[in-house]
N, C-alpha and C positions, 0 to 999 in steps of 0.2 A: 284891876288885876295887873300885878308887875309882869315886866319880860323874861322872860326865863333867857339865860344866856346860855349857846350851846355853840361846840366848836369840833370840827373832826376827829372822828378817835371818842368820842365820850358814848361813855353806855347809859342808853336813856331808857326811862318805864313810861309805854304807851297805855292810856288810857282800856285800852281790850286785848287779853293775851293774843301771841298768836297760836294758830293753831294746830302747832305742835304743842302749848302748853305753856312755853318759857312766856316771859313777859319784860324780859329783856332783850332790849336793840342797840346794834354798836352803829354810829352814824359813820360813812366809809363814804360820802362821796356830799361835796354842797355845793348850790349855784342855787337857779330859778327852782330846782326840784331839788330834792333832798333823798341821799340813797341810804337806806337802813338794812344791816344785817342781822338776823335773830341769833341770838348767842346759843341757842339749843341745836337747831337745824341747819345753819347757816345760812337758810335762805334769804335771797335780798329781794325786796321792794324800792321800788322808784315813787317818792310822794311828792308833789306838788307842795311847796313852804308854805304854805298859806293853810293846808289841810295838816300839816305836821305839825304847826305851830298851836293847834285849837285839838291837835289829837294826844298830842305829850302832856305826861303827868307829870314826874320829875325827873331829875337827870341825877340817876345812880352812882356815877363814877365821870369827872370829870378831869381829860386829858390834862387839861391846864395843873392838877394838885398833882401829877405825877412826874412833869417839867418843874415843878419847883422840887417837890422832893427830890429829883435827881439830882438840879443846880446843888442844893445846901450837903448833899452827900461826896459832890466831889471833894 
């Protein structure tokens, strides 16, 4: 299985909605734990890397394709 590459700012789809429904999470904080925001409720969770890493499905929107877009727009 390859690494998925994730970096702050990107909106990721976890493995089990949450439980308002959405099933999108925007990642807003990373070190040893990893803080995720649900784009529906805004509620955040604090996940241990190691449990985030085996819980992500794909990453929906990444911050990186919206710093290029910006660069080639100026």
């Amino acid at each position: 299985m390859e690494k998925k590459e994730y970096q702050l700012g990107d909106v990721v789809q976890m493995k089990k909605p949450h439980p308002c429904g959405t099933n999108e999470m925007e990642i807003i904080r990373m070190g040893m734990d990893i803080r995720i925001k649900c784009v529906g409720c805004k509620h955040s969770v604090l996940v241990p890397r190691t449990k985030f890493e085996s819980k992500l499905k794909k990453i929906l929107r990444s911050n990186a394709s919206i710093d290029v877009a910006g660069e080639e727009a100026t």
